[in-house]
C-alpha positions in Angstrom: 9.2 -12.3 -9.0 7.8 -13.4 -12.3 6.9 -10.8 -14.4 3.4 -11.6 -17.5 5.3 -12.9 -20.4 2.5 -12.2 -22.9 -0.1 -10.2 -23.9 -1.6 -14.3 -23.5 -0.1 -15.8 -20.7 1.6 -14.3 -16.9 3.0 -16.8 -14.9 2.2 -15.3 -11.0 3.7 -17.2 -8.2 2.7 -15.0 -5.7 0.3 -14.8 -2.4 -1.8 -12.3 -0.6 -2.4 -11.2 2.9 -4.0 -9.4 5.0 -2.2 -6.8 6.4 -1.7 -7.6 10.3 1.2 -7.0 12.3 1.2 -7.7 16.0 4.4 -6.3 17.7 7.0 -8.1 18.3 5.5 -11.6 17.9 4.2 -11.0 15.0 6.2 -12.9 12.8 5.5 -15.8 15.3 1.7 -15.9 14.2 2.1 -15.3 10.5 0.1 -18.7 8.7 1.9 -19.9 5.6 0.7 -18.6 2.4 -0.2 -20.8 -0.4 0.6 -20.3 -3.9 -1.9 -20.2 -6.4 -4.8 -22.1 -6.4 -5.0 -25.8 -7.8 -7.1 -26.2 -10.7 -8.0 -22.5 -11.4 -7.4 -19.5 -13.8 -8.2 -16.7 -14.5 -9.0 -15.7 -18.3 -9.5 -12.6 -20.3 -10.5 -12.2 -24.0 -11.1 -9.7 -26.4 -14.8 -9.6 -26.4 -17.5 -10.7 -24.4 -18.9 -12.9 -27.4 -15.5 -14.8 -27.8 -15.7 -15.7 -23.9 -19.2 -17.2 -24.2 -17.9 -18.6 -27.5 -15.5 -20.4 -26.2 -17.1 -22.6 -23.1 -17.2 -25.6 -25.8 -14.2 -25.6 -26.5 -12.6 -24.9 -23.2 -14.5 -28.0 -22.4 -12.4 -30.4 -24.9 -9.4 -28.6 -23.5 -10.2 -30.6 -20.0 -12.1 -27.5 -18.7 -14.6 -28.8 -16.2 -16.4 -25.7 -15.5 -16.5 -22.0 -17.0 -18.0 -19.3 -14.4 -18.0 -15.4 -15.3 -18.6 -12.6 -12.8 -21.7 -11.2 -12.2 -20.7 -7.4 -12.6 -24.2 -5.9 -13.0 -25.0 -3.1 -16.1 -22.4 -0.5 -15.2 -20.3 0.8 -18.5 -17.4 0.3 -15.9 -18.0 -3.0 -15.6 -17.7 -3.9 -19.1 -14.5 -5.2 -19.0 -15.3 -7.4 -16.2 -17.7 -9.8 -18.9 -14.7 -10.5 -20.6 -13.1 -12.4 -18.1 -14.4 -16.0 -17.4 -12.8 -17.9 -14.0 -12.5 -21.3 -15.5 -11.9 -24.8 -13.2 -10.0 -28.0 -14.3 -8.6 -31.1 -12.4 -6.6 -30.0 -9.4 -4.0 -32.2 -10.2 -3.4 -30.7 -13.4 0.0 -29.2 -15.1 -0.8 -25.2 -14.1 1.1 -24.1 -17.1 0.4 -26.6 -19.6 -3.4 -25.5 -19.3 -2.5 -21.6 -19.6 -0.5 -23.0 -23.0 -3.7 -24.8 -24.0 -6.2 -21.8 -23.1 -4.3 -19.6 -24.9 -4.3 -21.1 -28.0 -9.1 -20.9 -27.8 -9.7 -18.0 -30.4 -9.8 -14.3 -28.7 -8.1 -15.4 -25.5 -6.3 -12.0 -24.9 -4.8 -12.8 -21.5 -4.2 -15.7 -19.1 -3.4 -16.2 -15.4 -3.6 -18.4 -12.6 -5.7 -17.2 -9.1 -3.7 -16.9 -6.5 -5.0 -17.7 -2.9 -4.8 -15.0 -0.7 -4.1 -15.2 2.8 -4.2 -13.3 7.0 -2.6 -13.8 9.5 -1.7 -11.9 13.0 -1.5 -11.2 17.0 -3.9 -8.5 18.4 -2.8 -7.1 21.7 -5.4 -5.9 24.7 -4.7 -2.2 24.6 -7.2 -0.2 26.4 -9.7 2.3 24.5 -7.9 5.1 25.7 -5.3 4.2 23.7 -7.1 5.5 20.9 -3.9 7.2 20.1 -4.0 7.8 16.2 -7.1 9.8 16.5 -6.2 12.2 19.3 -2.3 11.7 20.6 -2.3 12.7 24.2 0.8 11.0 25.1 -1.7 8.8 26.6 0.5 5.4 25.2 3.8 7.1 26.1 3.8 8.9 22.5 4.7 12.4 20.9 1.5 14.8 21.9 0.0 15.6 18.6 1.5 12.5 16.5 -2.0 12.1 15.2 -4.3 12.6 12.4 -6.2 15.8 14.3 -9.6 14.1 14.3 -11.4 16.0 16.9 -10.3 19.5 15.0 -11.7 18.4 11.6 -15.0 17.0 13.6 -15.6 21.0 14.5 -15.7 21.3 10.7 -17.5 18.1 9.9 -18.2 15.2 11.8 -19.5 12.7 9.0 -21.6 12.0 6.0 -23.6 8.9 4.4 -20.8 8.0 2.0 -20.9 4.2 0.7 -17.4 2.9 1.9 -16.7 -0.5 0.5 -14.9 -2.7 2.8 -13.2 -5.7 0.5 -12.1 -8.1 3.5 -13.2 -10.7 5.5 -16.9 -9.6 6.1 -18.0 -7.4 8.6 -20.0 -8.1 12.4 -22.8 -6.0 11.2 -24.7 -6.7 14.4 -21.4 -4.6 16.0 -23.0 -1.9 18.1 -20.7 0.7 17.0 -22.0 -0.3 13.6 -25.0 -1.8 12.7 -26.9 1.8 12.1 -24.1 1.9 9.5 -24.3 -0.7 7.5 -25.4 -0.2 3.7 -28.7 -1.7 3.2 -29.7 -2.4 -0.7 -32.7 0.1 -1.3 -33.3 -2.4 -4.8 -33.3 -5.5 -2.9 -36.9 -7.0 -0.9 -34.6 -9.3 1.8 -36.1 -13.1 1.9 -37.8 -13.2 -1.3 -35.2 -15.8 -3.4 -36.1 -13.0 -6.0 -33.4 -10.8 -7.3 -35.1 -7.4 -7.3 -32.4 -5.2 -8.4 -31.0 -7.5 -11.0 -27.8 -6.8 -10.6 -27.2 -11.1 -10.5 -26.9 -11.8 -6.6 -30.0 -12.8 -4.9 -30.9 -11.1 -1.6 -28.0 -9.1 -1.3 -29.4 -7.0 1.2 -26.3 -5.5 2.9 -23.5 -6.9 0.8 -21.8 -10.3 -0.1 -20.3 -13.7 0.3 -18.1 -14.2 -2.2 -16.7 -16.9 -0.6 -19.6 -18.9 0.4 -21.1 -17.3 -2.9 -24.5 -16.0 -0.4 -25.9 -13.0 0.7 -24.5 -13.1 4.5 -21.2 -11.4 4.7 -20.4 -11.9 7.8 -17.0 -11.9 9.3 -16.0 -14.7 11.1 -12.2 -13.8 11.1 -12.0 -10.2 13.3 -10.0 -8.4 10.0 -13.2 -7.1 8.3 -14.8 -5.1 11.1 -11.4 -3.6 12.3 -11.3 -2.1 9.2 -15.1 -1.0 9.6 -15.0 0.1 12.6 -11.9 2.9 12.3 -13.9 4.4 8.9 -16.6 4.2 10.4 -17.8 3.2 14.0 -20.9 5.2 15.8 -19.7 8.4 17.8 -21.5 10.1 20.6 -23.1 6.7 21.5 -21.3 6.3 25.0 -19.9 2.9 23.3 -16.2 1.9 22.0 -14.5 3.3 19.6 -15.3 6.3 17.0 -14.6 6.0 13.7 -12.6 8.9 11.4 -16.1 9.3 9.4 -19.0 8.3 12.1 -22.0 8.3 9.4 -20.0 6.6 6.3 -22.4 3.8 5.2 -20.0 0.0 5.4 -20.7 -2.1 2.3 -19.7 -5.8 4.0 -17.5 -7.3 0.8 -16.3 -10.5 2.2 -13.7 -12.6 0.0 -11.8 -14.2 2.7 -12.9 -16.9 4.5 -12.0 -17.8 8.6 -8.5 -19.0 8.2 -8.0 -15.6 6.4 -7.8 -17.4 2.2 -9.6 -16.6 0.0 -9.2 -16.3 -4.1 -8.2 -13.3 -6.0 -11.0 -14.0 -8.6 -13.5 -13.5 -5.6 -11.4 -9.9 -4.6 -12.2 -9.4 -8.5 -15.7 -9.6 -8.3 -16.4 -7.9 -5.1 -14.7 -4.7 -6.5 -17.4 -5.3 -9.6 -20.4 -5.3 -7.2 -19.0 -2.5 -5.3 -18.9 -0.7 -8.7 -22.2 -1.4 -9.2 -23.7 -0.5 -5.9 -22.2 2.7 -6.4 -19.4 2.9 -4.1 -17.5 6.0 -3.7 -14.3 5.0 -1.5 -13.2 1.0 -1.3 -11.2 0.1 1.6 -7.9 -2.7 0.5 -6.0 -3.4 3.8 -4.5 -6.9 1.6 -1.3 -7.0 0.0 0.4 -9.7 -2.5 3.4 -10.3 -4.4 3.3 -10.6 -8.3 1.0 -8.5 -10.9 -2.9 -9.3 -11.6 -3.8 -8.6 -15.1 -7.6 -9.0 -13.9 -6.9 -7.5 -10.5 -5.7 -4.5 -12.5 -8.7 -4.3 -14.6 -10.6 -4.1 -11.5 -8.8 -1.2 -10.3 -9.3 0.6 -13.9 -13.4 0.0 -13.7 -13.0 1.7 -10.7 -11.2 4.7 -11.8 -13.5 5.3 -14.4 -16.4 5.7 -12.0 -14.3 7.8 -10.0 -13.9 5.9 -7.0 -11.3 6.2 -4.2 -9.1 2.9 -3.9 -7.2 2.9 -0.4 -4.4 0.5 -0.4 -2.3 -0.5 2.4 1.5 -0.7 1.7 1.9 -4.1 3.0 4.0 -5.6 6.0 7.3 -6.7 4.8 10.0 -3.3 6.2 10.6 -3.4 2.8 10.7 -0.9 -0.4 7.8 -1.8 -3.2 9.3 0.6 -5.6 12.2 -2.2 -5.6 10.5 -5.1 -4.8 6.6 -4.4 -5.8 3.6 -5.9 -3.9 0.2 -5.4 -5.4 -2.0 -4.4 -5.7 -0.1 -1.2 -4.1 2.4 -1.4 -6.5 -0.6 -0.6 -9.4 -0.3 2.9 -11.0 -3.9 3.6 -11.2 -4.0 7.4 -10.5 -7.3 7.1 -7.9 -5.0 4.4 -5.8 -3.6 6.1 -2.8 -1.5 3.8 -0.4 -0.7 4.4 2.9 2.4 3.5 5.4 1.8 2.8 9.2 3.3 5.2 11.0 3.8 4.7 15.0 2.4 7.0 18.6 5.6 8.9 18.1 5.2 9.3 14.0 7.8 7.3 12.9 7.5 4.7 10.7 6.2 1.6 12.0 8.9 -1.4 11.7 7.2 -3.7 9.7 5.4 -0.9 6.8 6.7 -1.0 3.6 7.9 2.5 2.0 8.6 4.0 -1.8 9.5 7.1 -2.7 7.3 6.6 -5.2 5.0 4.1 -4.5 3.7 4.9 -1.0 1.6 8.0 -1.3 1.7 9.0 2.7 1.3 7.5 6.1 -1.1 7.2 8.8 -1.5 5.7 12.4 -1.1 1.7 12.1 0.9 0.6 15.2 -1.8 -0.2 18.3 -5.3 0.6 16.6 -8.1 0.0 19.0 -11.5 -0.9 16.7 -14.3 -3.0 16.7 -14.4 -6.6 16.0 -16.7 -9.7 16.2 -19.1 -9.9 18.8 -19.3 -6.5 19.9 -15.8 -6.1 21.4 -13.0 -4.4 20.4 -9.3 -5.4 20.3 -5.9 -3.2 19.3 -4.0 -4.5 16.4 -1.2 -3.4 14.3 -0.4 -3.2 10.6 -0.7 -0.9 7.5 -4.2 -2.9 6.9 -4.9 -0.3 10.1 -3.3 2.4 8.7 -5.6 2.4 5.2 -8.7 2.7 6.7 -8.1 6.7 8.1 -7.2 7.3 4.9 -10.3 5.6 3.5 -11.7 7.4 6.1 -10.7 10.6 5.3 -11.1 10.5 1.9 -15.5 9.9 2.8 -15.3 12.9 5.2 -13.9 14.7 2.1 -17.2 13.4 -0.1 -19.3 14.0 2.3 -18.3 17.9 2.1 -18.1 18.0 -0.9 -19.7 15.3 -3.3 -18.4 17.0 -6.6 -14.6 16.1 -5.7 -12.6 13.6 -8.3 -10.5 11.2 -7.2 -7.3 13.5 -7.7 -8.5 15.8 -6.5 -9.2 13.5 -2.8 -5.4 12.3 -3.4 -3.7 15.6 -4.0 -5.4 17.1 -1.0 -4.7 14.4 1.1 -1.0 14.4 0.2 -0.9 18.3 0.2 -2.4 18.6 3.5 -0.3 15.7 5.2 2.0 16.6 8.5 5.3 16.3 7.2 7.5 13.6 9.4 11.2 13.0 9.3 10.5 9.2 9.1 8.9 9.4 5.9 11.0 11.8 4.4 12.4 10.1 0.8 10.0 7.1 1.9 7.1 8.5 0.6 5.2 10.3 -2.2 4.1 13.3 0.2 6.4 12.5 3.1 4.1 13.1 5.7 1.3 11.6 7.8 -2.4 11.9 6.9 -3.9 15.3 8.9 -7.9 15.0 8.2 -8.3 18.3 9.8 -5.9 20.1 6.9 -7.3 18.1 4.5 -11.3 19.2 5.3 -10.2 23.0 6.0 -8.5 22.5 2.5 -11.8 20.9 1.3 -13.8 24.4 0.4 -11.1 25.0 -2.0 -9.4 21.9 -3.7 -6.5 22.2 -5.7 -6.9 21.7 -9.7 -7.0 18.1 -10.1 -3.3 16.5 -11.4 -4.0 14.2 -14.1 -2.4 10.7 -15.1 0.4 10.6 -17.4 -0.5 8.6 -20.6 2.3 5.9 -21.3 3.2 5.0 -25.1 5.5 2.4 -25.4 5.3 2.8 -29.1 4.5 -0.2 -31.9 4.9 -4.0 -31.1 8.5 -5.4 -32.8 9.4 -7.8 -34.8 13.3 -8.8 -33.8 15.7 -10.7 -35.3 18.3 -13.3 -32.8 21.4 -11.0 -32.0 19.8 -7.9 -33.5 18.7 -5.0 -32.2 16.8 -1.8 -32.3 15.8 0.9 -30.4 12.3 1.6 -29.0 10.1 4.7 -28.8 8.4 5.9 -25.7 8.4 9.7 -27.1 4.7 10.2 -27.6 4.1 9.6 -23.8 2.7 12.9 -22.3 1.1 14.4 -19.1 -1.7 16.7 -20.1 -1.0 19.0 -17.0 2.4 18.4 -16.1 5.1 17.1 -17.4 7.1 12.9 -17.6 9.8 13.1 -14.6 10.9 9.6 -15.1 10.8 6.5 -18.0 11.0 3.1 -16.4 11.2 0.0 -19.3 10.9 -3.7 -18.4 11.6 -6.5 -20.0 9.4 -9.6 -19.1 12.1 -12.2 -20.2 15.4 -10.4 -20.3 17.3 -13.8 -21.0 15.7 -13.1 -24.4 15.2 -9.7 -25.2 17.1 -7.5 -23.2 17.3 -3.9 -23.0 21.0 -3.0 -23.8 21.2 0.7 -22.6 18.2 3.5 -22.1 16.4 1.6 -19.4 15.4 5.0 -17.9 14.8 6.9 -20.6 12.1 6.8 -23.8 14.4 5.6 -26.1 16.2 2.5 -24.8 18.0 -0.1 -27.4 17.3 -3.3 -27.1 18.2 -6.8 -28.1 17.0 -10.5 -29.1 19.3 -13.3 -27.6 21.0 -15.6 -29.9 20.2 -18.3 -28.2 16.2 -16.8 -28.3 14.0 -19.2 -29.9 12.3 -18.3 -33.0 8.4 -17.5 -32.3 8.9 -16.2 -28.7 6.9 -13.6 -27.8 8.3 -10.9 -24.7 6.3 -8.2 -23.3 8.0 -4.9 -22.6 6.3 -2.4 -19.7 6.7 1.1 -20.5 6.3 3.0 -16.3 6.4 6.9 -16.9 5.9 9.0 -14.1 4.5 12.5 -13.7 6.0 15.3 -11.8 3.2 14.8 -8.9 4.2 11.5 -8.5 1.1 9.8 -10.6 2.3 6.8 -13.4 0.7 4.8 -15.8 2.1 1.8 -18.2 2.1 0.8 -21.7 3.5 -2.7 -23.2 5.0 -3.7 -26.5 5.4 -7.5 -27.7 8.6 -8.5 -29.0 8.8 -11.0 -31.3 11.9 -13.0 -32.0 12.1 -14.5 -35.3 
């Protein structure tokens, strides 16, 4: 996995997917996943003046077109204006144009799109089988291997939250969830006008980032799976109930019908969401390398205190060894979620992490809604996130005034602890909505972040070395449990000893040549389990 090596320039080689599983033929159905996409990157600079600035230019540079994102007049979105998604010949060298954009004055980071992907088998389970809700041993399961829904609906049974659904569009003619669908109160539907100004014309209940419209409809099944376990109708004698019946579905849809889509158009869809005012954001997609502008995303959302569900990913494998993102992000509002099975252990083919999964929750069989007005059972952690988006709107709608941490920490706090996710987990248990609503009246303090320093940027001779300074890193309520240092070229500055700790020694190769630039990541970890980063160039001269 290739890791940015610049505060410039990232080479990512990595795909995403949606988060299906489907038994045991599974594997058979999975499509192949393109790299990144031909032709495109992504492109961040220090101001929004320099990007505008630099559309000229970028133009002599063999730049046919220059597009930023419409990310309305939130503060949050700020950042998002300083990225432009620019376009070029298809056929052309991928990192010979990163070389040539990063040399256009303010260019502060560059990176190519990758194309994201779905694939999957659903099965024909039955709606009885609506296991993870309310675990009978109707499936052949372990009575009670559930997430208590029908106990925390004696508490509260739902609440018009705005639940963001970034996928592959939603049916929103479903009838377990039309009445649910988010309608724009700032937006006069037909009119070509945009009322609310907020850049998208006639984006009455959502939209098509893929198409670039306002109809966000989902012509794959993914999207209203998703929907339709957050949120489908209950007590309407129809299908399937979802873990918050009166959440409110904003139809995000960045993947088209084969399930690809561009990470740019994920971008920009978490941009509108922030802008609509979106409270909980539903990510059942999963990828391999790190996103500088995906992660920028992620921060505009946890400044407006929004609740980012993120599925683990599908791989059996451990993302605190081998990351997958946007899971793998340590943005303190993320929570990510296992799939855990009818007899709570841990689904074969969720991803795990000690300290990278957060908890789990039912992903193995789901019935939910999809296209059409049927319903279908599928299986994967992208079935598993959406109780825990779920959950974390039943929590709003109880109590509006909640933070982010304090949604996270009283999901973890509350969760039914399971053997399978014992040292495989953040939490090591399985979500429990009915804990986590009694909890509710009474949260727990919030835990703050951790604030990585990786110290000053360095300035290295070939063969010498020095030792780095990670000391002023602090939690505010806590304390650091754990210093993580990376070094994005390690073939030219390596980190001799002190890896783990806040002082490592480090070293410039002498075969390094002179000029090169390496980034080193500073991970520290609170004693809750929360991280956050900090990077450091090196430069060898």
């Amino acid at each position: 996995m290739l890791k940015p090596c610049s505060k410039k320039t990232a080479l990512l080689a990595a795909a995403i997917s949606l988060l299906f599983a489907g038994g045991a033929q599974a594997m058979e159905g999975v499509a192949p996943v393109p790299a990144n996409a031909p032709g495109r990157l992504l492109v961040k600079f220090n101001s929004e003046g320099d990007a505008d600035a630099a559309h000229g230019q970028a133009g002599k540079l063999g730049v046919r077109e220059v597009r930023k994102w419409r990310a309305g007049v939130k503060p949050e979105a700020a950042i998002a204006k300083r990225w432009r998604v620019m376009n070029f010949a298809r056929d052309a060298n991928l990192k010979m144009m990163m070389d040539r954009i990063s040399r256009l004055p303010g260019v502060e980071w560059v990176e190519p799109d990758p194309v994201v992907s779905a694939a999957g088998i659903p099965n024909d389970s039955r709606f009885a089988e609506l296991w993870g809700m309310h675990n009978t041993g109707q499936t052949g399961g372990t009575v009670d291997a559930d997430i208590d829904a029908p106990e925390a609906w004696d508490i509260l049974q739902g609440g018009a939250v705005l639940v963001a659904v970034v996928d592959t569009g939603v049916d929103y003619q479903h009838a377990d969830l039309a009445s649910n669908i988010w309608v724009n109160p700032g937006e006069i539907a037909g009119n070509g006008v945009d009322d609310d100004g907020n850049g998208y014309i006639d984006d009455t209940r959502g939209w098509n980032f893929v198409a670039g419209n306002n109809d966000p409809y989902d012509d794959n099944q993914h999207g209203t799976h998703v929907s339709g376990t957050i949120a489908a109708l209950g007590n309407n004698a129809k299908g399937v109930v979802g873990v918050n019946r009166q959440a409110r579905i904003l139809p995000l849809k960045f993947l088209n019908a084969q399930g690809y889509g561009y990470t740019s158009d994920a971008v920009e869809a978490i941009y509108y969401a922030i802008g609509q005012g979106a409270k909980v954001m539903n990510h059942s997609w999963s990828g391999g390398s790190y996103s500088r502008a995906l992660a920028d995303a992620f921060t505009a959302a946890q400044n407006a205190n929004i609740v980012m569900a993120v599925a683990a990913g599908n791989s059996a494998q451990d993302i605190d060894v081998t990351p997958t993102y946007p899971a793998a992000l340590t943005h303190a509002n993320i929570i990510t979620v296992a799939a855990t099975t009818h007899n709570d252990g841990l689904a074969y083919f969720s991803n795990y992490g000690a300290r990278g999964v957060d908890l789990g929750a039912p992903g193995e069989a789901i019935l939910s809604s999809v296209p059409g007005s049927g319903y279908a059972a599928y299986s994967g952690t992208s079935m598993a996130t959406p109780h825990v988006a779920g959950a974390a709107s039943l929590l709003l709608a109880l109590n509006p005034n909640l933070t982010h941490a304090q949604i996270k920490d009283t999901l973890l706090a509350t969760s039914n602890p399971v053997a399978a996710l014992a040292g495989k987990s953040v939490s090591g248990g399985r979500l429990n909505l009915q804990a986590a609503l009694t909890a509710t009246s009474n949260p727990p303090a919030a835990n703050l972040p951790p604030v990585a320093d990786a110290g000053a940027d360095v300035t290295l001779a070939r063969r010498a070395s020095t030792v780095l300074n990670g000391t002023s890193s602090f939690d505010p309520d806590g304390k650091i449990a754990a210093y993580a240092w990376v070094s994005s070229n390690s073939g030219v500055v390596g980190i001799l000893s002190g890896a783990t700790t806040a002082t490592p020694t480090i070293t410039a190769s002498p075969r390094a040549r002179v000029g090169t630039v390496v980034t080193l990541t500073l991970t520290v970890s609170d004693n809750q389990g929360l991280k956050s980063s900090d990077g450091i160039l090196v430069t060898v001269k």
